[in-house]
N, C-alpha and C positions, 0 to 999 in steps of 0.2 A: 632417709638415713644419710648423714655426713660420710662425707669421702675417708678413706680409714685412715688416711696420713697427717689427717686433722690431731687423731689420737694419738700423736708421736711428735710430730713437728712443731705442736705450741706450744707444748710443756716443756720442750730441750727448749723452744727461746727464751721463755720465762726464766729457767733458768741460768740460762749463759746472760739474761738480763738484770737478772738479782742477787745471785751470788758475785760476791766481790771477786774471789779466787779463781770461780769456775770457771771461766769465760777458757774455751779450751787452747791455749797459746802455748805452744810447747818453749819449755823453759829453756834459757841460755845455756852454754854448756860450760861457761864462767862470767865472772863479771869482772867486767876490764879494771885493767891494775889502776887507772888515770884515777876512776873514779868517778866518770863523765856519763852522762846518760848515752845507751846507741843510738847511732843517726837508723833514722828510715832509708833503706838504700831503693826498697821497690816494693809498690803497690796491686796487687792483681788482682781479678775476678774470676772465677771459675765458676760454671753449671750456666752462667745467664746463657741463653736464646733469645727471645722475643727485645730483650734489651740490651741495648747496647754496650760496650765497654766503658764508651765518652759516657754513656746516657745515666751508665750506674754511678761513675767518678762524679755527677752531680748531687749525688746523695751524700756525699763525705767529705771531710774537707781535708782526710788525710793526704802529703803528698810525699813525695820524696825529697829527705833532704831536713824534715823535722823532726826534731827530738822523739825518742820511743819513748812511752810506757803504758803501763798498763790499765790506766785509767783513763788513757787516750781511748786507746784498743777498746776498752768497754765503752765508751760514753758514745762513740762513732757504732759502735754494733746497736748502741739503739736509736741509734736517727734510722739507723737499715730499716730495724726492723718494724719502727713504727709505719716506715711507708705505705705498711700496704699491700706492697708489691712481692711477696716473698712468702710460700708457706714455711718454709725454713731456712735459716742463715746460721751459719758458723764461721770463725777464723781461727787462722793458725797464725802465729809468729815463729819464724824460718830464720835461725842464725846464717848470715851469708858473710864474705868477709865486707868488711868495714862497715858492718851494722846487722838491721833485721830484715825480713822481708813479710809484707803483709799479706794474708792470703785469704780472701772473702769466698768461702763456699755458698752457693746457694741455691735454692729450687723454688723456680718461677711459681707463683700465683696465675694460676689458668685463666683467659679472658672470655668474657661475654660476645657470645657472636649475634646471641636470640632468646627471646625471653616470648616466654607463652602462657597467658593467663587461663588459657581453656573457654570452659564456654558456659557461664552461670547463667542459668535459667532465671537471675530477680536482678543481678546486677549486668550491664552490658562491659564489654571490654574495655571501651572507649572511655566510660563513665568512671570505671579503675584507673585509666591512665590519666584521666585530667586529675583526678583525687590524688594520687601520688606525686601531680608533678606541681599541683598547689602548695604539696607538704615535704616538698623537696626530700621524697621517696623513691624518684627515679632508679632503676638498675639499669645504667648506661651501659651500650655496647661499648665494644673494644676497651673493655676498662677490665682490672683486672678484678675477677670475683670477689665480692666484700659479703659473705656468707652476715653477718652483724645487720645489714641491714637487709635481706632476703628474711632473715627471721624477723624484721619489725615491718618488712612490706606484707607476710604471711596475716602478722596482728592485726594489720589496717586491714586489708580485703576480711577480716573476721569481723572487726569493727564495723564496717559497711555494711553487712549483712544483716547484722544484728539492730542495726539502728533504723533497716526495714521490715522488723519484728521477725526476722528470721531467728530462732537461736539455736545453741546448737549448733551450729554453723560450723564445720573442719575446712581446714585450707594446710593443705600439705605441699612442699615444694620438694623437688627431684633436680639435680644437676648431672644432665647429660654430656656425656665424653662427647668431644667432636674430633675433627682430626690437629693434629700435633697438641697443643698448646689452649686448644679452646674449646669450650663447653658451653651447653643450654641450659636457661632457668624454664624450669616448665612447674607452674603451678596446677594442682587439682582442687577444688572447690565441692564439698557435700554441704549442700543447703541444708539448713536446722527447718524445724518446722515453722511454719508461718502464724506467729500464735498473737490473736487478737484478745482486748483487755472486753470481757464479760461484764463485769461487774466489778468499783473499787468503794469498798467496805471500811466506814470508819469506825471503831468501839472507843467508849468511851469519851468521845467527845458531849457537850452541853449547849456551850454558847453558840457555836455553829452545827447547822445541819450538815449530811452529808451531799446534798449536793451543791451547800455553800462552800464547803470545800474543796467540792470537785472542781466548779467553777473557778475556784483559786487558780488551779492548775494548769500553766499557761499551755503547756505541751501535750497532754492528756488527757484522755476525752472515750466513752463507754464505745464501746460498738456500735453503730448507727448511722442515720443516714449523714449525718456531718462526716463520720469514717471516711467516706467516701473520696470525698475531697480531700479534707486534708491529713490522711494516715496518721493522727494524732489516737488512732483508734488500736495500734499498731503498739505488743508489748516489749518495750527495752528497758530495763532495771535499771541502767545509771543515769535515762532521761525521765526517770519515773521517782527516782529518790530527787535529783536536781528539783522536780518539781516540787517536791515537800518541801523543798526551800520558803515557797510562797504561803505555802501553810502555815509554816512555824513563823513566819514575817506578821503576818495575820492573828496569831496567837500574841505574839510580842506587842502588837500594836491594840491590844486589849490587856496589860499589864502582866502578861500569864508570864512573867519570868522564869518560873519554872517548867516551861512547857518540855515534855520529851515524847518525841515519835520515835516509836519502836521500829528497828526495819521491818519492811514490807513483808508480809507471807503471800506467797501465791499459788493457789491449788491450779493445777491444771487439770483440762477437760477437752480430751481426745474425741474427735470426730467418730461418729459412728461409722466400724465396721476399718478392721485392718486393715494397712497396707500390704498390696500381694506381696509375697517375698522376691524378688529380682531372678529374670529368667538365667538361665545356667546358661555361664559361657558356648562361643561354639565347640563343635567339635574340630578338630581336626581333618584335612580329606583325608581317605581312605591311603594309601602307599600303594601304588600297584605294583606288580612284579614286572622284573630287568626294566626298573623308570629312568629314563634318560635323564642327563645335566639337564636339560632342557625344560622340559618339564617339571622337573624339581623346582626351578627354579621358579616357573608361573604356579609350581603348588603354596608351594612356600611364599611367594608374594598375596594370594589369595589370602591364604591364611592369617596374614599380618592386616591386609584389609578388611575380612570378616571381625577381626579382634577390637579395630580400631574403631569399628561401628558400632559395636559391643558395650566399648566404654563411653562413647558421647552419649549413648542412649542411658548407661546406667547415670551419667553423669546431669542427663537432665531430670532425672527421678527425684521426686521430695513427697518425702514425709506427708501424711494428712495433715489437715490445719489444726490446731487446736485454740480453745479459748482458756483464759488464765480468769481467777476470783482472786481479787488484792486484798487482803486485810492490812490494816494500818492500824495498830491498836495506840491511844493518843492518852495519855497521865496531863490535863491540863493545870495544873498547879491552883493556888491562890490567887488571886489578884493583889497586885501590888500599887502602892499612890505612890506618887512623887513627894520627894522629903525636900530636902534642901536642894538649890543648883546655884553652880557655883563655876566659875568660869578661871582657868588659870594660864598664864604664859603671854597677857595680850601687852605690847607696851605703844602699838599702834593706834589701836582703835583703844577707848573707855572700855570697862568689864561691863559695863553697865549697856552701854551699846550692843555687845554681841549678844549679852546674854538675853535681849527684849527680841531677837534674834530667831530664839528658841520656841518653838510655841508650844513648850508645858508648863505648869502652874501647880504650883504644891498643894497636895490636899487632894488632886485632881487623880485619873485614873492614867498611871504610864502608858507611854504612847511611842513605841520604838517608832514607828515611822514619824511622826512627829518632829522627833530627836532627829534624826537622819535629815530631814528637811532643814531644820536652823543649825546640823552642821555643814549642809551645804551649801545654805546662805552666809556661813559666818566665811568659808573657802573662796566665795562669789563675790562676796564684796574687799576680801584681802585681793583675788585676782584683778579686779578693778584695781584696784591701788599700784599694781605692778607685781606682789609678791608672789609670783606664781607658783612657787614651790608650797605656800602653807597651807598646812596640812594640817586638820585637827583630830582630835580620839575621844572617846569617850569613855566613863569608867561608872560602874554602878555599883555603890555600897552598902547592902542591903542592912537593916539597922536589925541587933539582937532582938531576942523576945521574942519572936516571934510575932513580931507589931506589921507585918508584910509591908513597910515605908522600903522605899531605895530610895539618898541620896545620888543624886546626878553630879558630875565636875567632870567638866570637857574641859580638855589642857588644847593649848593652841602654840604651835610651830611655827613660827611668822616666817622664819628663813630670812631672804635678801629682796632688795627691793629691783627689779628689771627694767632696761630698759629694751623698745625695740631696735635691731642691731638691723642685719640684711635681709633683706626678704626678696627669695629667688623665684622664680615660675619655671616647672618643667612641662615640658608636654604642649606647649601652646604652638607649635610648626607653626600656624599663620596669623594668629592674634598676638598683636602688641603688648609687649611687658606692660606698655603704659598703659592700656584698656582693661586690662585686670585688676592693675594695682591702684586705678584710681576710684574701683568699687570697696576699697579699705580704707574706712573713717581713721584709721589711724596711720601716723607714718614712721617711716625711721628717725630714731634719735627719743621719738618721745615715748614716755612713761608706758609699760606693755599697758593692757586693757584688754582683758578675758572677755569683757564684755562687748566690746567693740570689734573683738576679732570675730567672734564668733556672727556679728551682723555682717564684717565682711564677708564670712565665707558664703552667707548667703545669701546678699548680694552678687557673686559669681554666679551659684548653680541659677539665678535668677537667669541672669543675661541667655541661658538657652543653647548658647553656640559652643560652651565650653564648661565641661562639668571637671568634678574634682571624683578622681580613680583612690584615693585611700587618703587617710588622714594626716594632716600638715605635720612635718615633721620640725620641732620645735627643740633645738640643741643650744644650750648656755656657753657662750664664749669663754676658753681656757683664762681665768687668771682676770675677769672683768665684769663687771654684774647687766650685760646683755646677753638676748636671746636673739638666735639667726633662727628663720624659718623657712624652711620651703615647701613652696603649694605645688600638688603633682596631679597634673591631668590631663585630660586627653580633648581635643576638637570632637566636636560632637555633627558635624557636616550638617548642617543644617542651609546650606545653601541651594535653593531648590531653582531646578529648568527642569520642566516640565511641557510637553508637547503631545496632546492625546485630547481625549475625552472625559465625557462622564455625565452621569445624571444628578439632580439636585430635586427638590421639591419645587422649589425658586424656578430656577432656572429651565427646567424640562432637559432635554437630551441638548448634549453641545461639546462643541469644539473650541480648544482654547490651547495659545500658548504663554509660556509663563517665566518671568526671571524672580525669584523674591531670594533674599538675604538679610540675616540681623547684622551680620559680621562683614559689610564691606569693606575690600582691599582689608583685613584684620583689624579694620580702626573702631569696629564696634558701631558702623551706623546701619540702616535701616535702608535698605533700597528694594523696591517693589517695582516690577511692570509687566503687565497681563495686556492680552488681546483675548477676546472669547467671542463668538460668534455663535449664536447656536438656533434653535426653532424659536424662544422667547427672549432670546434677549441677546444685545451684544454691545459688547463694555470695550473701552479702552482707558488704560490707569496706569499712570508713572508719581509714584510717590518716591518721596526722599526726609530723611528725618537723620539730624545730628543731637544725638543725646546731650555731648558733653560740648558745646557749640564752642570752639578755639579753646579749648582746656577748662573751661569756666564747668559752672553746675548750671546753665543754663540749655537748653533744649530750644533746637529752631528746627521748622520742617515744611515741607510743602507737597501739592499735589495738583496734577490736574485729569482731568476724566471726560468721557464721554459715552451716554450708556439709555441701550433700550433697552425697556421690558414691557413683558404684555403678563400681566398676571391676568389670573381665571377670570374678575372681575373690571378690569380695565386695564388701559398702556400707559406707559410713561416715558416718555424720551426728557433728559436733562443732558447738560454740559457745564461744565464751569471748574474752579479750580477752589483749593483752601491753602492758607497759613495757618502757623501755628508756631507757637512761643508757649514758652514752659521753663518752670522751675524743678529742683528736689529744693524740700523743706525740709527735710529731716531723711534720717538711713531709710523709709521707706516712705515716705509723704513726698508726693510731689502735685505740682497745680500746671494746671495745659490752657490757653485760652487759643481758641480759633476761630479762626473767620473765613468763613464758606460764603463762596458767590453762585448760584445755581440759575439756570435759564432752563426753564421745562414747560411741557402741555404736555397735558394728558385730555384720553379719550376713550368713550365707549362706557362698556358698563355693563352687566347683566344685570335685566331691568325682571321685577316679580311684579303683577297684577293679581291681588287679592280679591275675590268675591265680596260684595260687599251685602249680597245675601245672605253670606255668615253674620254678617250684625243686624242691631237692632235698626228700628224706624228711627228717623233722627242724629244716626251716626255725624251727620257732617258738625252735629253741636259738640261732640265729644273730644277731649285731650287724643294726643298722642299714644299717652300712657294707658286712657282706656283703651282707644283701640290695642294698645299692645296685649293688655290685658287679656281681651277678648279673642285675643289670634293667640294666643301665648308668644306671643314675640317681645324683643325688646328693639327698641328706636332709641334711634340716635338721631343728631339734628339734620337739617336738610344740608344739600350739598347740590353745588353746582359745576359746572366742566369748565378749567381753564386750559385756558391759550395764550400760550407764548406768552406765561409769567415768570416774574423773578423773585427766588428769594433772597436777601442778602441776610448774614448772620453771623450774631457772634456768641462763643461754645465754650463759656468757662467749664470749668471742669477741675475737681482735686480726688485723689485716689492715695489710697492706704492700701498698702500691696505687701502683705510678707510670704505670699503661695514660694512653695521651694521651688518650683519650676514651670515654667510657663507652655511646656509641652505634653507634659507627663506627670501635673501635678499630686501629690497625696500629702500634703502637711498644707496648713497657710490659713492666712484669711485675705480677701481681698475685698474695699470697702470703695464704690466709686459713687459721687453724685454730682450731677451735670445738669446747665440749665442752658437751654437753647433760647435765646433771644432774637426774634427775627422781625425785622420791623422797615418800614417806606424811610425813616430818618437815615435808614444806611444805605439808601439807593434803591431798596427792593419794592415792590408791588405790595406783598401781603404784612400782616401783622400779628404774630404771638408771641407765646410763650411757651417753653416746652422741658417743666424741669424732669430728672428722670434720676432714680436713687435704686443700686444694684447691690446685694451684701453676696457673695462666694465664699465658702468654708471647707475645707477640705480637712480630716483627722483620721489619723490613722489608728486602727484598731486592733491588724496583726501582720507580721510581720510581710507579708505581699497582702495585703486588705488595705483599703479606705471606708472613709462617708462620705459623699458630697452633698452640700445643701447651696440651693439659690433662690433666692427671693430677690422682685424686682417690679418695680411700679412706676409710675408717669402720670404723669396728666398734661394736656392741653387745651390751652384756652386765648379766643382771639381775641384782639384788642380791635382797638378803634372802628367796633362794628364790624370785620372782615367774617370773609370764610375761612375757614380752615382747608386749604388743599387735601386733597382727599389721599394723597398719597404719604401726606406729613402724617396724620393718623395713625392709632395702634390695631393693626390686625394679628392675632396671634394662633398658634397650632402649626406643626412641621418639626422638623427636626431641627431647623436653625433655633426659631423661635419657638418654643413647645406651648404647650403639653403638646410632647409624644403622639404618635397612632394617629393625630386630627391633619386630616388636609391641610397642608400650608396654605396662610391667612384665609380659614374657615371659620374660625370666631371672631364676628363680627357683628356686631347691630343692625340693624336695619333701619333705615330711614327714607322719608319721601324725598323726591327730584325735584331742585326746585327748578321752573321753568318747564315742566313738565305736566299739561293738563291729563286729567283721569279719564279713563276710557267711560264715552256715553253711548246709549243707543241711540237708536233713530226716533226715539221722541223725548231726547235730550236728558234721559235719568241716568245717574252716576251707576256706570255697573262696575267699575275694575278701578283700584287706586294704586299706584306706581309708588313700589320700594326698591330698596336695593342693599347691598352689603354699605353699607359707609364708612366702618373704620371705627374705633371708638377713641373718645376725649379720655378718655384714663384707662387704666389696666391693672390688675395685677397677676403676678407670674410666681409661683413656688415648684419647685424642682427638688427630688430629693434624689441621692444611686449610693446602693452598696456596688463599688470596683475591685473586684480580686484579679490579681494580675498572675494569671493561667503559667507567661509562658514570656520572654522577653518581648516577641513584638506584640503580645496576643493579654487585651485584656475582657474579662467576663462582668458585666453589668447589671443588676438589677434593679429599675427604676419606678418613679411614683411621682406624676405631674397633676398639676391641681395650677389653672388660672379662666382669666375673661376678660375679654376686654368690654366697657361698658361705655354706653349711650348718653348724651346729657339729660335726659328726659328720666331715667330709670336710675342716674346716680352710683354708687356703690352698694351694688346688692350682692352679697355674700352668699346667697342661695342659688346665684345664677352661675356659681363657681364648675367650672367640668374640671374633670379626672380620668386619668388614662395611666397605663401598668402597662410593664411588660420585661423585655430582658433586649442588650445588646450587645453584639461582637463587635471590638473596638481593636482595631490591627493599627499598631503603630511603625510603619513603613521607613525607612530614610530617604525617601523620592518625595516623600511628601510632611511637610512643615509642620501639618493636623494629621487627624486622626481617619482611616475611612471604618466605616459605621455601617452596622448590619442590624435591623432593628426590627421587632417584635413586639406586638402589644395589641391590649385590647378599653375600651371607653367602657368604664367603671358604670357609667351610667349612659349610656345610648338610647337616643333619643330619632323621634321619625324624621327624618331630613338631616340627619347629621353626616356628615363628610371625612369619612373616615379613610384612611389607608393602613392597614393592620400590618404590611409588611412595608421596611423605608429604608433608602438607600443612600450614603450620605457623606461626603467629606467636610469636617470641618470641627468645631468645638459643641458641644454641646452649651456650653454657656460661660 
């Protein structure tokens, strides 16, 4: 209940506000003979407290010394009393000699000391106060009470409630007297009951089923195990009719012009078995006889404590659940064709141009989404042209007779034609205005381009280091046909030092310290350099890469390295450095060529000796392939051990990249294909070829969901008679390279050693033949993940890997293909550049000797 002087004090200002006469100034007691208006001789304040005399006189611009009247006197009482500040204001006008004197009575507006939302069992406190101060709902302290908006903060915390299927929901607010001048906002909160959607019921629909319609329903969704996740399961009415939006769009886009959805009915269905009714306050203690101040005093504070435990406990009490049954009864109309279309207001473009624009065709069945499509396009290609304001509409005139034809005539608004004017960057603290701005194909001065802006922006969120916080604010110069824009956003720190550990599949247990950045000194280049140490391996790497090389569109970069490893199957130490030059082709095409110098041996090997008991008589006349056959293995070619060889090479490479971001991608495509050419004409020892072609696809699905898809394949092949380095090979399975769940590089072929004789007995007959993993001359890799992102750093994964790599003896055999499932926790850290990875799975088809790890530990990309 409102304070009671609310009842008395707004209605006197309203009307000392609106009545021309009323304004209560007590009248002259003549009016001077001259005929001159009275001067102002003196200005007062009476009642303020909390504010000051100076602080009120900022409110009015009355002084002493100007002209009186009484239209002054009223127009100055409503500056008063719109401030705010005042439950009630009055003036009097005081004849004094040589004029009047003004006299501002008033009674302060009580101020906020403390605001108490209580304690909602479905909403947290904290989760109200970010929601208020999003929607600039705040009741600030020390400000003077604004009861206007305590009753629209009451409707938000209801609105909350209810939009997590609470309804019913009461939110009552109380303002508590404090001392002198100040008071508490204290809200109470009774939770509505929690009522889940049962069952939604269409009648009378034909061309769609009902659960085609359900499925419309981007927000909406029956009870069940999807509820779970995403509270889509959860009933709110006005996100329940919002969704019949889709439905009727649906209906429209099947010519139903007449379609009409009845509001929704909803039977509800109470939980078995009543809610207890709420235990009886307490009582009060007892009053003893002759009770001391004293005592009283701990009775009475008891008391106040027992009561107050009273209410949080009533206050966490709700309702049973209940479930709701929706009816949606649906009058789907006739179907209507398309008559005539007809396009009007274009002096830009041909009619004849926009309207081919359109993709409906007379005769044909209306297609509201259709229509909406070629009026977007006809918007898309005026924005290209500059006119960024045009704007088109549509109108549909259904013909008599009842012949169910609509003529179609979209009119078109062209407006003015823009140019780009200033284009500012907030938010960039340590990136260069000029490293942002030179990711926009367009510049100031020339013709705007809807189209080209919008590849800028996403070129930015590309770059990684620097995303954009809300959308480019785009304002029309007064009195000139340019647009100024500003892009707002924030550093995304992405510069990572790094000193610690960790495990890999690669690498086993190790020690590493690390500097990487995309955004060096803010100029947008690439600086890497790692030392790792560990049980298998230890690397040393200082790369450098300038994108935009002296302002140009050119890319120049370098690196050099130094790095052991011992995989499960042999070691490898190299050293050596690369260059690298590069282009962009276009807003997202660009070409890289590199040239890699490498100095490596490798050694060792797990060596397998086959029975050759297991075959038949006359094995040694037999192929590769039978024996493979007959082992169920597959082979690959022989392989010998080098030492202290080189490869020299060079690494064209072109890529098509639109992914929105390169750390946290969910939109894009990314298309790369690269061919390794390594050969003795460029100084090196060995000789091939080694092209390799990757597709990445990332779509999003709802509004925190993705898909991801990747597919990716190679082949190698040697020239001029060499071998193939056994480390240049494709071995695959691990978390870097997948599929998933398989021991990192566990798929692999097997092949015989060459230089290596087969084990004989002592009367010289072949008993054991010498294999080993060798790697294979081609591969292919497919990768699929639904990503729902839980939580900011926390994303939930569920994957589906399918690759092999294969032998040159056995070819591309598609039945040799493995599969592995499973689910991973992807925590997106700021310490670290990737992603670490918690992973789960199991080999769809397991097989005996297969080299599995069902649980994997992991930082880095999935692909």
């Amino acid at each position: 209940m409102r304070p009671l002087f609310l009842c008395w004090a707004v209605p006197a200002a309203l009307v000392l506000a609106m009545a021309a006469p009323a304004v209560p100034v007590a009248a002259s007691q003549d009016v001077e003979a001259s005929g001159q208006a009275p001067r102002i001789v003196d200005v007062r304040v009476e009642g303020n407290k909390r504010i000051t005399d100076a602080g009120f006189f900022r409110l009015t611009s009355l002084r002493t010394g100007q002209d009186y009247s009484d239209e002054t006197v009223r127009r100055q009482f409503r500056v008063i009393w719109s401030s705010g500040l005042f439950d009630d204001v009055w003036v009097e006008s005081l004849d004094a000699t040589g004029g009047k004197v003004i006299v501002f009575h008033v009674v302060e507006r009580p101020v906020v000391i403390a605001v108490d939302f209580g304690k909602s069992p479905v909403v947290a406190v904290s989760a109200i106060e970010d929601h208020l101060r999003e929607r600039d709902l705040e009741i600030h302290l020390n400000q003077p009470i604004d009861r206007e908006r305590i009753r629209a903060v009451e409707e938000e915390i209801k609105r909350m409630h209810e939009e997590k299927g609470f309804l019913g929901t009461e939110v009552h607010s109380t303002i508590v007297a404090g001392q002198g001048q100040t008071q508490m906002v204290r809200f109470q909160v009774q939770a509505g009951a929690k009522t889940l959607i049962k069952k939604i019921n269409f009648e009378g629909n034909k061309i769609f089923k009902d659960s085609q319609l359900k499925d419309l329903m981007p927000n909406t969704i029956e009870t069940g195990f999807k509820g779970i996740f995403s509270k889509k399961d959860l009933y709110h009415p006005a996100r329940f009719s919002a969704d019949l939006e889709a439905v009727r769009r649906a209906y429209l886009s099947k010519g139903r012009l007449d379609i009409s959805l009845k509001p929704p009915v909803a039977e509800f269905i109470h939980k078995k078995g009543a809610q207890k009714p709420p235990p009886p306050p307490p009582e009060p203690l007892p009053v003893p006889d002759n009770e001391s101040d004293k005592h009283k005093k701990k009775r009475v504070l008891k008391d106040a404590e027992r009561l107050a435990k009273y209410e949080k406990k009533l206050a966490k009490r709700m309702p049973p659940k209940r479930k709701a049954i929706i009816t949606v009864r649906v009058e789907e109309g006739p179907e209507y064709k398309v008559g005539e279309i007809r396009v009007t207001g274009a002096t830009v473009f041909d009619e004849s141009i926009l309207q081919a624009l359109i993709p409906l065709q007379s005769g044909r069945t209306f297609n509201a989404s259709s229509l909406q499509k070629g009026l977007d396009s006809i918007e898309s290609l005026y924005g290209q042209r500059g006119y960024f304001y045009a704007a088109t509409n549509r109108s549909l005139e259904r013909r008599p007779d009842g012949v169910h034809i609509a003529d179609v005539t979209v009119s078109v608004n062209e407006g003015e034609q823009y140019t780009l004017g200033k284009v500012e960057f907030a938010g960039n603290t340590s990136t260069r205005d000029r490293v942002l701005r030179r990711e926009l194909p367009i510049s100031e001065g020339e013709v705007f381009n809807t189209r080209l802006w919008q590849i800028g922006l996403t070129r930015i969120n590309q770059l990684g280091y620097w995303a954009l916080t809300e959308e480019p604010e785009i304002t029309p110069v007064h009195g000139e046909s340019t647009l100024d824009a500003k892009i707002t956003g924030s550093e995304q720190g992405r510069n990572e030092i790094q000193v610690g550990g960790g495990f890999s599949g690669v690498e086993g247990a190790f020690f590493q310290g690390s500097y990487a950045t995309r955004n060096f000194l803010g100029r947008g280049a690439i600086l890497q350099s790692s030392l790792q140490v560990g049980g298998r391996s230890q690397l040393i790497n200082i790369s450098y890469t300038e994108p935009y090389f002296l302002g140009t569109r050119n890319t120049v970069g370098g690196s050099i390295f130094a790095r052991e490893i011992e995989f499960t199957d042999f070691s490898r130490n190299s050293r050596g450095f690369t260059l690298l030059f590069g282009q962009r082709l276009g807003n997202f095409t660009s070409w890289t060529t590199t040239y890699r110098f490498q100095r490596f041996d490798e050694a060792g090997g797990a060596v397998f000796f086959f029975d050759v008991n297991r075959l038949p008589e006359g094995f040694e006349d037999l192929s590769l392939a039978d024996i493979g056959d007959l082992l169920d293995l597959q082979f690959g070619t022989a392989f010998g051990a080098f030492d202290k060889t080189t490869n020299s090479s060079i690494i064209p490479r072109i890529t098509y990249n639109t992914v929105n971001n390169p750390f946290r991608p969910t939109k894009g495509l990314r298309l790369r294909a690269s061919m390794e050419l390594t050969g003795s004409f460029l100084g090196g020892d060995n000789d091939f070829i080694k092209p390799i072609l990757s597709l990445v696809y990332f779509r999003p699905i709802w509004r925190k969901s993705h898909l991801a898809f990747h597919a990716e394949g190679g082949i190698i092949e040697p020239l001029n008679g060499s071998l193939v380095p056994r480390s240049e090979r494709f071995f695959l399975g691990g978390d870097v390279r997948g599929p998933r769940v398989f021991q990192t590089r566990s798929l692999s072929p097997l092949g015989p050693i060459a230089g290596l004789d087969p084990i004989i007995d002592t009367e010289g007959n072949i008993i054991g033949i010498p294999f080993s993993d060798v790697g294979g001359d081609k591969f292919i890799l497919l990768q699929s993940e639904y990503v729902m992102r839980v939580s900011d750093p926390l994303d939930l994964v569920m994957f589906f890997d399918s690759g092999q790599s294969f032998g040159e003896v056995t070819g591309f055999d598609l039945g040799e293909l493995r599969f592995s499932y499973g689910v991973e926790a992807r925590f997106h850290l700021p310490i670290f550049q990737a992603p670490m990875r918690l992973i789960w799975g199991r080999v769809l088809d397991e097989r005996d000797g297969d080299d599995i790890n069902s649980f994997q530990f992991s930082i880095g990309f999935p692909f």
